[in-house]
mmCIF file of the N, C-alpha and C atoms, coordinates in Angstrom:
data_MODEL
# 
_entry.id   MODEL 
# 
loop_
_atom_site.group_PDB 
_atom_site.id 
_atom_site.type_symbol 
_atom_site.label_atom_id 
_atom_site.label_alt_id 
_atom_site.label_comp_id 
_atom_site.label_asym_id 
_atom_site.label_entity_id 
_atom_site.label_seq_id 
_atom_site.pdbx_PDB_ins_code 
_atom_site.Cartn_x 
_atom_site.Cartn_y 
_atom_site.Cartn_z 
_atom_site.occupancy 
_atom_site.B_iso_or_equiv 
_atom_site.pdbx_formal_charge 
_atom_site.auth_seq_id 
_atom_site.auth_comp_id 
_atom_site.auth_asym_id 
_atom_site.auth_atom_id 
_atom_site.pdbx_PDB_model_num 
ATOM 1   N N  . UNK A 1 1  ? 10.478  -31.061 -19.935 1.00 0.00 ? 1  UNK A N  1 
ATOM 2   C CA . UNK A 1 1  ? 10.529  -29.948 -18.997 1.00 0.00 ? 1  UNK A CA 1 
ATOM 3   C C  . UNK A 1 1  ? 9.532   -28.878 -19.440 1.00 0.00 ? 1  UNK A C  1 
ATOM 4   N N  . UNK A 1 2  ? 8.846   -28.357 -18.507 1.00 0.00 ? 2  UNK A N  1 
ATOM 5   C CA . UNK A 1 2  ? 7.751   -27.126 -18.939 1.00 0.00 ? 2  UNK A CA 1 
ATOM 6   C C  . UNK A 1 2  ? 8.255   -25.711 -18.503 1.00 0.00 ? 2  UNK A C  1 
ATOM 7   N N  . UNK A 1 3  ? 8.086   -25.131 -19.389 1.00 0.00 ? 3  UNK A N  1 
ATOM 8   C CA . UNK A 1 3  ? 8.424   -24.221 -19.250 1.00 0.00 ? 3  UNK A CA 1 
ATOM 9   C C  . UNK A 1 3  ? 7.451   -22.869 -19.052 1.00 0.00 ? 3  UNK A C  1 
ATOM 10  N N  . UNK A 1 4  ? 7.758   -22.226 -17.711 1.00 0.00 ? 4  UNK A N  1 
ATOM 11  C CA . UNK A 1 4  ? 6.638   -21.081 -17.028 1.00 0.00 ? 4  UNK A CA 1 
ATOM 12  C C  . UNK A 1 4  ? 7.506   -19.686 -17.152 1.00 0.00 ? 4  UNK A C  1 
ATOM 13  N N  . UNK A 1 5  ? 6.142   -18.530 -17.663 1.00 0.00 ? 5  UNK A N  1 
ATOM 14  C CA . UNK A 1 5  ? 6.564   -17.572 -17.834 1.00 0.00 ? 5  UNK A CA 1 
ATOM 15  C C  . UNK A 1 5  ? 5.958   -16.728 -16.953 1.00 0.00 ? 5  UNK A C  1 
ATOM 16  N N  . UNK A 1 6  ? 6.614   -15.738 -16.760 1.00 0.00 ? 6  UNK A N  1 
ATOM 17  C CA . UNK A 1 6  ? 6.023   -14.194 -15.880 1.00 0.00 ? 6  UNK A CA 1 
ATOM 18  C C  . UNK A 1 6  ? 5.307   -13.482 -16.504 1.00 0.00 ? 6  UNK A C  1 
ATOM 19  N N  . UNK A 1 7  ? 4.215   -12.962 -15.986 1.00 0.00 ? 7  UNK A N  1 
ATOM 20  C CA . UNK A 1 7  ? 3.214   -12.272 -16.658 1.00 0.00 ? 7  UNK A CA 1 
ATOM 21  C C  . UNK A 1 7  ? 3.104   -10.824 -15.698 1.00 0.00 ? 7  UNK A C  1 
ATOM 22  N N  . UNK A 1 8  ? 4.379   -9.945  -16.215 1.00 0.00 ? 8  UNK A N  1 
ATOM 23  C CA . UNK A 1 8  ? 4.460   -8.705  -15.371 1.00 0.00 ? 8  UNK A CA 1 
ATOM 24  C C  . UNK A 1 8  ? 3.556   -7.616  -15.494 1.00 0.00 ? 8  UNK A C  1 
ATOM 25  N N  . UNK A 1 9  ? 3.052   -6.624  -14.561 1.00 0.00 ? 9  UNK A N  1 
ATOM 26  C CA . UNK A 1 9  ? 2.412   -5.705  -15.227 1.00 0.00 ? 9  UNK A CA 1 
ATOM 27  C C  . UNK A 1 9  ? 2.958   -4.410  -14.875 1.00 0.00 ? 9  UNK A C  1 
ATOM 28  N N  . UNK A 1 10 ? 2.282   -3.902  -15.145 1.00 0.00 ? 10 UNK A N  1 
ATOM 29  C CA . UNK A 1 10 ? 2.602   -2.472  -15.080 1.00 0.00 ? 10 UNK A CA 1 
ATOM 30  C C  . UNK A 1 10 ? 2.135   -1.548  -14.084 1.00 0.00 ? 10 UNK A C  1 
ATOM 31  N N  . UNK A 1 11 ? 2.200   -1.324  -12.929 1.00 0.00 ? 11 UNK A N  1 
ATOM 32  C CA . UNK A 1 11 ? 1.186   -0.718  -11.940 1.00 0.00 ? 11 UNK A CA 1 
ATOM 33  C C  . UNK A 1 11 ? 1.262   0.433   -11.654 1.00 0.00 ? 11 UNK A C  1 
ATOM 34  N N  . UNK A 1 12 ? 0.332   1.344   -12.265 1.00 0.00 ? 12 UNK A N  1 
ATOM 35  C CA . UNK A 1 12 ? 0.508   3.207   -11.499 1.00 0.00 ? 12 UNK A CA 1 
ATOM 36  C C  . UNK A 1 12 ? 0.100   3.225   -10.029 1.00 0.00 ? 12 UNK A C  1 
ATOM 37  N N  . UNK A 1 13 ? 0.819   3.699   -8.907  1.00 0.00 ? 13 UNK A N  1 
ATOM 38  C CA . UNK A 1 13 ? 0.612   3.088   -8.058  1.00 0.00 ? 13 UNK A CA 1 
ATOM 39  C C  . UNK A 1 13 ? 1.258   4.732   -7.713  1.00 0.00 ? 13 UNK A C  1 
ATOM 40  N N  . UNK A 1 14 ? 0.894   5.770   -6.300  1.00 0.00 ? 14 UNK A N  1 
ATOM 41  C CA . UNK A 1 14 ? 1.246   7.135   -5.602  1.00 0.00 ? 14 UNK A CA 1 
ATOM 42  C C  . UNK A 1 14 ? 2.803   6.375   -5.159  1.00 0.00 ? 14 UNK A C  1 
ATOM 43  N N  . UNK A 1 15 ? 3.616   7.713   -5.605  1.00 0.00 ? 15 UNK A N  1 
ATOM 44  C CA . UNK A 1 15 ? 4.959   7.495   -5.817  1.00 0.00 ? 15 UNK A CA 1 
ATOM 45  C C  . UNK A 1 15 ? 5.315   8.781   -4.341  1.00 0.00 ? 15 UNK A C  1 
ATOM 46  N N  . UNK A 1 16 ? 6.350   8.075   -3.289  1.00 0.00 ? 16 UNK A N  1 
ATOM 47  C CA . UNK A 1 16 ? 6.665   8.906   -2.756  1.00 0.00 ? 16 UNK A CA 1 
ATOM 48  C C  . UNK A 1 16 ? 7.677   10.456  -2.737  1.00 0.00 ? 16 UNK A C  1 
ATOM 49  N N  . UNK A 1 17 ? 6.908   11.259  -2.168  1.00 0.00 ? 17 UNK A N  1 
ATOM 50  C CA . UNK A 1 17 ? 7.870   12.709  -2.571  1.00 0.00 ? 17 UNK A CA 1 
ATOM 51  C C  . UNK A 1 17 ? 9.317   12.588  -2.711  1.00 0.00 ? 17 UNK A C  1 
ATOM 52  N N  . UNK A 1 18 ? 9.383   12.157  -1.069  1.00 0.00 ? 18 UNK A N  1 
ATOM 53  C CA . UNK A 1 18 ? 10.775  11.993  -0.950  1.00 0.00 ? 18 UNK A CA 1 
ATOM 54  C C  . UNK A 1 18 ? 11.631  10.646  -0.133  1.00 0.00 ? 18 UNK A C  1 
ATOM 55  N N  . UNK A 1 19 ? 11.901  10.624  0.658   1.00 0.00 ? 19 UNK A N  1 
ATOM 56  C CA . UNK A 1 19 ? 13.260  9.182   0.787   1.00 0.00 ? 19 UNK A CA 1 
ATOM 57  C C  . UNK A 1 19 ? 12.717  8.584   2.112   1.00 0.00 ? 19 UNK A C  1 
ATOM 58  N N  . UNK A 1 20 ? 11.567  9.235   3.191   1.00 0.00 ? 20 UNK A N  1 
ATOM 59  C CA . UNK A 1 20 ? 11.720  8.595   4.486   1.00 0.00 ? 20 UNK A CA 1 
ATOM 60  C C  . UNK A 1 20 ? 9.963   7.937   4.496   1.00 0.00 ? 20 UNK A C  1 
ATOM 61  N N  . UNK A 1 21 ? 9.078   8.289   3.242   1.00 0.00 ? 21 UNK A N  1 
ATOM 62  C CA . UNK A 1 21 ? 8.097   7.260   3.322   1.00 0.00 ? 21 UNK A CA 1 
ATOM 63  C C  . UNK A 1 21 ? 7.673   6.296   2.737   1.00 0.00 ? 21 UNK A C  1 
ATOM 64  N N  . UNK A 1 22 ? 8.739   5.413   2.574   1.00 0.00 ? 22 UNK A N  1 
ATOM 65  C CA . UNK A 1 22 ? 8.248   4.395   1.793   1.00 0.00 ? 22 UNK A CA 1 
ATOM 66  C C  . UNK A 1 22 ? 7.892   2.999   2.742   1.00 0.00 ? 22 UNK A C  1 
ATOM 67  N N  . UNK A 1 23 ? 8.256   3.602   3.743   1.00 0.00 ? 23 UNK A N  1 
ATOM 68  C CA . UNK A 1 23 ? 7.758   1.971   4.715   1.00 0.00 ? 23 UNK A CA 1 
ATOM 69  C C  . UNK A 1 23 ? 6.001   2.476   4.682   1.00 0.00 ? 23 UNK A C  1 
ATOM 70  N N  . UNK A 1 24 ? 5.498   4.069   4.933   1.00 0.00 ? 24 UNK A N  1 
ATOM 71  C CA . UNK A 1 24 ? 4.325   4.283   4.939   1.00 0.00 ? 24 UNK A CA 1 
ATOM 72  C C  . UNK A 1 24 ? 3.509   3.483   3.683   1.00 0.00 ? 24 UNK A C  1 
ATOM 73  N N  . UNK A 1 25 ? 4.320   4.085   2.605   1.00 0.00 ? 25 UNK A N  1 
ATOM 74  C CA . UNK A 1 25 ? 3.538   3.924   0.881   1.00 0.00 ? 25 UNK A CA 1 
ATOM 75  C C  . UNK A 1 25 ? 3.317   2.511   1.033   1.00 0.00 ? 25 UNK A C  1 
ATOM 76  N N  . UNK A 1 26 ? 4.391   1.698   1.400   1.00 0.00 ? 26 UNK A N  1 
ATOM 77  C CA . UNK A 1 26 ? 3.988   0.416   1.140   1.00 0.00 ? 26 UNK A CA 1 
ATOM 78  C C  . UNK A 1 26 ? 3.206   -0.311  2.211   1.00 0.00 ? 26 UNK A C  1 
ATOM 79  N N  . UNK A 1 27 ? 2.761   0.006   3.663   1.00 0.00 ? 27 UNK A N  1 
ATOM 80  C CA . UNK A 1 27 ? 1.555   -0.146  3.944   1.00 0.00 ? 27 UNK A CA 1 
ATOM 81  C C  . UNK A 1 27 ? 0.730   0.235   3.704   1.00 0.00 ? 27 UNK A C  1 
ATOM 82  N N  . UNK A 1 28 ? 0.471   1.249   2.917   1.00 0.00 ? 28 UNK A N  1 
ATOM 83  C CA . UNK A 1 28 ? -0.974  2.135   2.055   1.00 0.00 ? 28 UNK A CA 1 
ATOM 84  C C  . UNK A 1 28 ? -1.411  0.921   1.468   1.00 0.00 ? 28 UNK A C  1 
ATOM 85  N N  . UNK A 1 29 ? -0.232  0.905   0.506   1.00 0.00 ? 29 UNK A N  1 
ATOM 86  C CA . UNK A 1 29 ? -0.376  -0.248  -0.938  1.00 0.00 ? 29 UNK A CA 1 
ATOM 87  C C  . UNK A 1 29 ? -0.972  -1.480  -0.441  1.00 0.00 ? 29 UNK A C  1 
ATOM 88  N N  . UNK A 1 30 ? -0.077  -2.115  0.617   1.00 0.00 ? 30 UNK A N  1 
ATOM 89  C CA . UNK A 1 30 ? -0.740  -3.421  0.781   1.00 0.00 ? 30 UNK A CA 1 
ATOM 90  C C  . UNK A 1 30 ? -1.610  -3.347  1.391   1.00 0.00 ? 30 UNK A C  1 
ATOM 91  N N  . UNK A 1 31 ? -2.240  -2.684  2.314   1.00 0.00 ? 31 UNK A N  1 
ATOM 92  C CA . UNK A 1 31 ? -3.784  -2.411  2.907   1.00 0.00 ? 31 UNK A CA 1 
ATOM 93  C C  . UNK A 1 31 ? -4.922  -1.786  1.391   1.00 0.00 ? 31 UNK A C  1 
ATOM 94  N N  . UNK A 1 32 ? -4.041  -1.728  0.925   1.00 0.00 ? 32 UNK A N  1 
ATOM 95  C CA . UNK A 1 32 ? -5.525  -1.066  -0.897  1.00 0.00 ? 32 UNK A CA 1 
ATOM 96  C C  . UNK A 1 32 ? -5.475  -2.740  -0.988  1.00 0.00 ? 32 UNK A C  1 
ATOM 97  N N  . UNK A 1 33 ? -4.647  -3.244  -1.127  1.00 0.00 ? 33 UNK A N  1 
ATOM 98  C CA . UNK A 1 33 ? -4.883  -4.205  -2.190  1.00 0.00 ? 33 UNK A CA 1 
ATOM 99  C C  . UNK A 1 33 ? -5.625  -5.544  -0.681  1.00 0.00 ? 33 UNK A C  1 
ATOM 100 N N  . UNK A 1 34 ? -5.198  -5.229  0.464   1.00 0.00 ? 34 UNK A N  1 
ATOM 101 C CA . UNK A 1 34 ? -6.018  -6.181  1.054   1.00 0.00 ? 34 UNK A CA 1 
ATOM 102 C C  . UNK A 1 34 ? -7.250  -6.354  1.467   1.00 0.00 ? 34 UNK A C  1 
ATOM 103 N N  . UNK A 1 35 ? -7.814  -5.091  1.259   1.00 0.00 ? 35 UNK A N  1 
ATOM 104 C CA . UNK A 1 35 ? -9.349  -4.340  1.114   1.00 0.00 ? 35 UNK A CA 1 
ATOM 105 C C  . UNK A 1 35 ? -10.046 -4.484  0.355   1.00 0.00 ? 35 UNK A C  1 
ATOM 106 N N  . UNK A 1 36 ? -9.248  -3.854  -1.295  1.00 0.00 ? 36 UNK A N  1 
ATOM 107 C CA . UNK A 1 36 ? -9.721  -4.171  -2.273  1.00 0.00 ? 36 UNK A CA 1 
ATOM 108 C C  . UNK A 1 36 ? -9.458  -5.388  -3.156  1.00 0.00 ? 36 UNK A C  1 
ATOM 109 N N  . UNK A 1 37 ? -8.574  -6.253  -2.912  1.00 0.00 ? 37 UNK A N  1 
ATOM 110 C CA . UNK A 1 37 ? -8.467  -7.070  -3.991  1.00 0.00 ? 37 UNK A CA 1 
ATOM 111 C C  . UNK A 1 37 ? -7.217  -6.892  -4.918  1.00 0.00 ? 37 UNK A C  1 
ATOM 112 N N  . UNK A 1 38 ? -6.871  -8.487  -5.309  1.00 0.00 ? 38 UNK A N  1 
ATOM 113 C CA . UNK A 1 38 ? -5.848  -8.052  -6.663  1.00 0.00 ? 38 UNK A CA 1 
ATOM 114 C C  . UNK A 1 38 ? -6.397  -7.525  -7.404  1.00 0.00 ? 38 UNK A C  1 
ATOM 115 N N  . UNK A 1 39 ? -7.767  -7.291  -7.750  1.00 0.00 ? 39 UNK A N  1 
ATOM 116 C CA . UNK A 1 39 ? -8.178  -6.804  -9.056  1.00 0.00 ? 39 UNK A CA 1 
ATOM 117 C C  . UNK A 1 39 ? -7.920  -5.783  -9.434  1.00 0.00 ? 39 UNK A C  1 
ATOM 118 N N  . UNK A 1 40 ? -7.703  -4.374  -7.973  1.00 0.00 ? 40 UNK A N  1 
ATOM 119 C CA . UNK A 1 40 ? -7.132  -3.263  -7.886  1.00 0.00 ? 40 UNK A CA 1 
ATOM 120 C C  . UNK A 1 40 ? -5.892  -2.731  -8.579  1.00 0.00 ? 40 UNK A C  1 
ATOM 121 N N  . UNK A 1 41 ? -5.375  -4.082  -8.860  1.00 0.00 ? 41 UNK A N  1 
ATOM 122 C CA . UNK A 1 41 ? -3.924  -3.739  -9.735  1.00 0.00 ? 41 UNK A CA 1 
ATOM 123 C C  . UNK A 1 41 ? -3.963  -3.740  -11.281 1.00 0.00 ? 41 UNK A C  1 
ATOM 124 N N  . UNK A 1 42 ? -5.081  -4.390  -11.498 1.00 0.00 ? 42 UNK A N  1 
ATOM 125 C CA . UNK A 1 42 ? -5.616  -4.379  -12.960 1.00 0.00 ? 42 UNK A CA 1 
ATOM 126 C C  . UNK A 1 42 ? -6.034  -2.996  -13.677 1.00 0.00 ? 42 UNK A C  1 
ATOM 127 N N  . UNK A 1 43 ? -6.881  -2.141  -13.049 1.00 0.00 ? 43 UNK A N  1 
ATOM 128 C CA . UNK A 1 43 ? -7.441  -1.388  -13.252 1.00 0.00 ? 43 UNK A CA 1 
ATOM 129 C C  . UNK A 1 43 ? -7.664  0.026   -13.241 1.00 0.00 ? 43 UNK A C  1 
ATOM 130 N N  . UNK A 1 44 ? -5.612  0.491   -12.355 1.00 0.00 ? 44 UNK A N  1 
ATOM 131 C CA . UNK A 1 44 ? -5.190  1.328   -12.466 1.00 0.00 ? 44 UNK A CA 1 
ATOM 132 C C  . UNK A 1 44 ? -5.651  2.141   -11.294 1.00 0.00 ? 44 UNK A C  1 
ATOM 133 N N  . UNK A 1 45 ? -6.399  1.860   -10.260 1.00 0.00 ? 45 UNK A N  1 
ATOM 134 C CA . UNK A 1 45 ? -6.909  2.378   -9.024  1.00 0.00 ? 45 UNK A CA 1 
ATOM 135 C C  . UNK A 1 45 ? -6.472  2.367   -7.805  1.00 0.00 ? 45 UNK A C  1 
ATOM 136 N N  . UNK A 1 46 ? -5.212  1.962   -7.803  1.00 0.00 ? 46 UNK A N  1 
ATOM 137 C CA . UNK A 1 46 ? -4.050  1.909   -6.516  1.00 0.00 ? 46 UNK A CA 1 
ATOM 138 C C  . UNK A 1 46 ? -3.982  3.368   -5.764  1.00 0.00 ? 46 UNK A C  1 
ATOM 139 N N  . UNK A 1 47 ? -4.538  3.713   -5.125  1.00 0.00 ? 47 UNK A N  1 
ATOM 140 C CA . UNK A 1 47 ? -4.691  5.362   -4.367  1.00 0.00 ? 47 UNK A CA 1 
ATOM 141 C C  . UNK A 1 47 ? -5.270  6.288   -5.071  1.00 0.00 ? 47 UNK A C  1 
ATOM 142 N N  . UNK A 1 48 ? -6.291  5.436   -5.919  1.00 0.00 ? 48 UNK A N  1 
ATOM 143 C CA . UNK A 1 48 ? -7.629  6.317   -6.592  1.00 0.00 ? 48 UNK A CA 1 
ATOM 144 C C  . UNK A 1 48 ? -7.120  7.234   -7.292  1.00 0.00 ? 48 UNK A C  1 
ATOM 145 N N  . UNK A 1 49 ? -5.990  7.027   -7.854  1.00 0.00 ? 49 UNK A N  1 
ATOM 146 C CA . UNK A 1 49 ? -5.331  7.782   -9.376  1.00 0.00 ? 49 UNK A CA 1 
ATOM 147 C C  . UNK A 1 49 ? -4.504  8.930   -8.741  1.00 0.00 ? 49 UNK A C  1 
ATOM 148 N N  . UNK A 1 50 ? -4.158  9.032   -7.391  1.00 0.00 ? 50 UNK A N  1 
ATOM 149 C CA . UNK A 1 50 ? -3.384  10.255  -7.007  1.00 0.00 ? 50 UNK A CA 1 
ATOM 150 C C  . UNK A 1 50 ? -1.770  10.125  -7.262  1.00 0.00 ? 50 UNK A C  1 
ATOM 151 N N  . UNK A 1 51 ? -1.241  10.947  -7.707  1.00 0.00 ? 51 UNK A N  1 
ATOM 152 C CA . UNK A 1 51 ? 0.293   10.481  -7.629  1.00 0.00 ? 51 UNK A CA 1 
ATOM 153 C C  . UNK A 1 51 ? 1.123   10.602  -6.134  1.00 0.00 ? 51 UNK A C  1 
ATOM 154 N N  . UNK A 1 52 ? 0.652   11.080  -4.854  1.00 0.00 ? 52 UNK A N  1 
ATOM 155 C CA . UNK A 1 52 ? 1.136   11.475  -3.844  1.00 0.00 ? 52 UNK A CA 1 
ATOM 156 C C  . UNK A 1 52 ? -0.194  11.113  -2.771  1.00 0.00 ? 52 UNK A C  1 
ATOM 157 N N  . UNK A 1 53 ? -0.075  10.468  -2.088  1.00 0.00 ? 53 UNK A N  1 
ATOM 158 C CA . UNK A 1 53 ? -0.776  9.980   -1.131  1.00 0.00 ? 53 UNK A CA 1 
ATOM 159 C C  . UNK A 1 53 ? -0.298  11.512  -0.125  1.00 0.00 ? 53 UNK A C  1 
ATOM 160 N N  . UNK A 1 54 ? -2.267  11.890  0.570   1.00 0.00 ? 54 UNK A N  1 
ATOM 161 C CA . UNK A 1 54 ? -2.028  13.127  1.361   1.00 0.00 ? 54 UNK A CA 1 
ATOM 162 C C  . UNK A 1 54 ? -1.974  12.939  2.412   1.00 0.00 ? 54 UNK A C  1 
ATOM 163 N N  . UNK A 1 55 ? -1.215  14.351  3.591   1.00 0.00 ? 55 UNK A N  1 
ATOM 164 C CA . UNK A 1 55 ? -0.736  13.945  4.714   1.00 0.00 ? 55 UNK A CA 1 
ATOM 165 C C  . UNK A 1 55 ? -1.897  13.137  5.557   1.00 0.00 ? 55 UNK A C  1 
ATOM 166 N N  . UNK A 1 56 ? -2.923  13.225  5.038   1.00 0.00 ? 56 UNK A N  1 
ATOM 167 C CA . UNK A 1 56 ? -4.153  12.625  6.172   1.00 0.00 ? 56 UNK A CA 1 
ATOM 168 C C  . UNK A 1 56 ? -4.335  11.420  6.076   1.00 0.00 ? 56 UNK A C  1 
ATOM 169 N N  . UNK A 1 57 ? -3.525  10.779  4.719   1.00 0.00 ? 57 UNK A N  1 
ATOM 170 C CA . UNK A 1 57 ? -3.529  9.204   4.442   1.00 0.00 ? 57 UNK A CA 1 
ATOM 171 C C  . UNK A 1 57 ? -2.527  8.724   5.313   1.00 0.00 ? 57 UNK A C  1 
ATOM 172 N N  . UNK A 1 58 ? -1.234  9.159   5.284   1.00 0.00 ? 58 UNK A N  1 
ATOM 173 C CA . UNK A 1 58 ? -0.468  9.094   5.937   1.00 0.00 ? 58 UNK A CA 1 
ATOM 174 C C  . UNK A 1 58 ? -0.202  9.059   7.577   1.00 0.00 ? 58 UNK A C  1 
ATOM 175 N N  . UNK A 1 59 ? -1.131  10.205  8.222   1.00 0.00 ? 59 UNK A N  1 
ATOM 176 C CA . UNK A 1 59 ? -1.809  10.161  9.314   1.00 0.00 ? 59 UNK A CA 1 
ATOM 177 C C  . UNK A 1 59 ? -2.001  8.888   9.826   1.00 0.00 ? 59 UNK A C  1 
ATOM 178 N N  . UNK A 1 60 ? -3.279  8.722   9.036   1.00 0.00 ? 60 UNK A N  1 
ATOM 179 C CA . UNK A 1 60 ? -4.157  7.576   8.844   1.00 0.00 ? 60 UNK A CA 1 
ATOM 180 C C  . UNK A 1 60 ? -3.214  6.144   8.972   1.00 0.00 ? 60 UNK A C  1 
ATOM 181 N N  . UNK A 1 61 ? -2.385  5.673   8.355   1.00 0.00 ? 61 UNK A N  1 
ATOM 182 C CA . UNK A 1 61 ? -1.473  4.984   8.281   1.00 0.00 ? 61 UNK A CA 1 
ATOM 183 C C  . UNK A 1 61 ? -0.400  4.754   9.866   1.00 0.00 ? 61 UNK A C  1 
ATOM 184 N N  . UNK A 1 62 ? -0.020  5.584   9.794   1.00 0.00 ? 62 UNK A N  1 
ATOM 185 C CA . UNK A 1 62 ? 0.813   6.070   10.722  1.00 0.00 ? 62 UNK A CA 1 
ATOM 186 C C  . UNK A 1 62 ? -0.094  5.599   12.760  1.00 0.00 ? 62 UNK A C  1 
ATOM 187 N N  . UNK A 1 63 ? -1.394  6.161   12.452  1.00 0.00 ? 63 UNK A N  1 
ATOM 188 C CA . UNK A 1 63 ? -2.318  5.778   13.085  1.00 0.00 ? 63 UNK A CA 1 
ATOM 189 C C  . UNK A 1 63 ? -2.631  4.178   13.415  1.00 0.00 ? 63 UNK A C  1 
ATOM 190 N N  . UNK A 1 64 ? -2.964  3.841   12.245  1.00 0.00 ? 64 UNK A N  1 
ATOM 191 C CA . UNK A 1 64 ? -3.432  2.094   12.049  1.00 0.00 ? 64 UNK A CA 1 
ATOM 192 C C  . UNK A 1 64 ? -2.169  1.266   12.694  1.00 0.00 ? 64 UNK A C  1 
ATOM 193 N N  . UNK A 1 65 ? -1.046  1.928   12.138  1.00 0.00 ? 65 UNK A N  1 
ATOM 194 C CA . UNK A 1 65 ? 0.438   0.987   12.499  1.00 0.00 ? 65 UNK A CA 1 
ATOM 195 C C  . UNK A 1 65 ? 0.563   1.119   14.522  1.00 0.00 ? 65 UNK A C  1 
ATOM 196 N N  . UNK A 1 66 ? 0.617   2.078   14.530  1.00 0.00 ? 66 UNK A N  1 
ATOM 197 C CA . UNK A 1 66 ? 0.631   2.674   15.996  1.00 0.00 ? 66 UNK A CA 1 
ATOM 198 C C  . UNK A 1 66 ? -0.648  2.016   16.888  1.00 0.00 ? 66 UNK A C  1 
ATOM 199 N N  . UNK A 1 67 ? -1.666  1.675   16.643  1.00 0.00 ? 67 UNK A N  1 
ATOM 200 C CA . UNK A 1 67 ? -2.588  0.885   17.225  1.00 0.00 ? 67 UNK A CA 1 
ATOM 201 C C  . UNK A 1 67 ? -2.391  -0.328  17.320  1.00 0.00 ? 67 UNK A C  1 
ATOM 202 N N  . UNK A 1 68 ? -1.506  -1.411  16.218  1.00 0.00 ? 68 UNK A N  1 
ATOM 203 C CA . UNK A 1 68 ? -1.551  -2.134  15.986  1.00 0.00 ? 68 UNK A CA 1 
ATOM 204 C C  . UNK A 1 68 ? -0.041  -2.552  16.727  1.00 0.00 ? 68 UNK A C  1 
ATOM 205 N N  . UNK A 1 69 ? 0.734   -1.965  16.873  1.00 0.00 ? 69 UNK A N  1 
ATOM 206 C CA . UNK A 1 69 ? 2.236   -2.083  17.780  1.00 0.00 ? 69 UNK A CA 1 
ATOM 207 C C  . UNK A 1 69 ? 1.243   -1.907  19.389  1.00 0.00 ? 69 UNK A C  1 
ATOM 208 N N  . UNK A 1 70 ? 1.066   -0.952  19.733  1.00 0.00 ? 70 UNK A N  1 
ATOM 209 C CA . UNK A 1 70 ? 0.387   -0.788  20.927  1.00 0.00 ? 70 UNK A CA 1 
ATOM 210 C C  . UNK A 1 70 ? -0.421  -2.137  21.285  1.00 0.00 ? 70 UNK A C  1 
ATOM 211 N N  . UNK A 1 71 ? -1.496  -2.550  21.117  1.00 0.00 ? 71 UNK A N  1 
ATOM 212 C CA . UNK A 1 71 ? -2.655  -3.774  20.792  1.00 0.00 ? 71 UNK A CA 1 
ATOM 213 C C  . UNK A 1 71 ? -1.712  -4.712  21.399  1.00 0.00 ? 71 UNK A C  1 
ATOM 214 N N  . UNK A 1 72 ? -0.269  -5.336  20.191  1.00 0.00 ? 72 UNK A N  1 
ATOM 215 C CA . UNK A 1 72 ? 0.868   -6.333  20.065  1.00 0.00 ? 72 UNK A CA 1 
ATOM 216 C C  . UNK A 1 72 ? 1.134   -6.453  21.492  1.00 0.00 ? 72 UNK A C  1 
ATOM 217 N N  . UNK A 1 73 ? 1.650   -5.252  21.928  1.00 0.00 ? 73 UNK A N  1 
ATOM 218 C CA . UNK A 1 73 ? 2.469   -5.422  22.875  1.00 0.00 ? 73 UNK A CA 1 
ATOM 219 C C  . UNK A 1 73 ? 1.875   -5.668  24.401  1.00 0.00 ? 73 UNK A C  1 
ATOM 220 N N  . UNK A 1 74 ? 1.224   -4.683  24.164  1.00 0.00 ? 74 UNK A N  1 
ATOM 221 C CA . UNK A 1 74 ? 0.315   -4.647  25.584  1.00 0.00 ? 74 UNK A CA 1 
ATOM 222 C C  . UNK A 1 74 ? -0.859  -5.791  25.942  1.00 0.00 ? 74 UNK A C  1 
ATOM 223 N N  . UNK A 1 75 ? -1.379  -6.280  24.606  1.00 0.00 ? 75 UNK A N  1 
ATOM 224 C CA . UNK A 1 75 ? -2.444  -7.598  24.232  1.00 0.00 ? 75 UNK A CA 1 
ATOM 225 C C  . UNK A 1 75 ? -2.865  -7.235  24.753  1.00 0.00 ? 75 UNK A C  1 
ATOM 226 N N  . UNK A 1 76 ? -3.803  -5.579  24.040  1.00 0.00 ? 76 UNK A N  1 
ATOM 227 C CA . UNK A 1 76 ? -5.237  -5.490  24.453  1.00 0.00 ? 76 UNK A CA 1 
ATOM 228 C C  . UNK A 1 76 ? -5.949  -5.778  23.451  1.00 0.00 ? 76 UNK A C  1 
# 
């Protein structure tokens, strides 16, 4: 039998303020890393070292999702 181990890391990654954006944070996150690459997680550059992603990222986010429900539904 072989035996496989986890190779966890450690990721500094913008931590939300408070309790109602984390569906945002974690489309931030997975759009960094689908842009940039896993390598992004290596190297400590997950929201370019900010601890709080700003309201204009969020915007931004909020934006992309809302185009992308709209687009879905309507199939434009």
């Amino acid at each position: 039998m072989v035996s496989h181990f986890l190779i966890f890391l450690i990721v500094q990654c913008p931590r939300q303020p408070g309790g109602t954006e984390c569906g945002y944070y974690v489309m931030k996150f997975m759009k960094e890393i689908a842009y940039e690459g896993v390598e992004i997680l290596d190297n400590d550059n997950v929201g370019k070292g900010v601890e709080e992603y700003s309201a204009a990222d969020m915007d931004g986010i909020r934006e992309d999702w809302s185009t992308y429900a709209v687009n879905s539904i309507f199939k434009l």
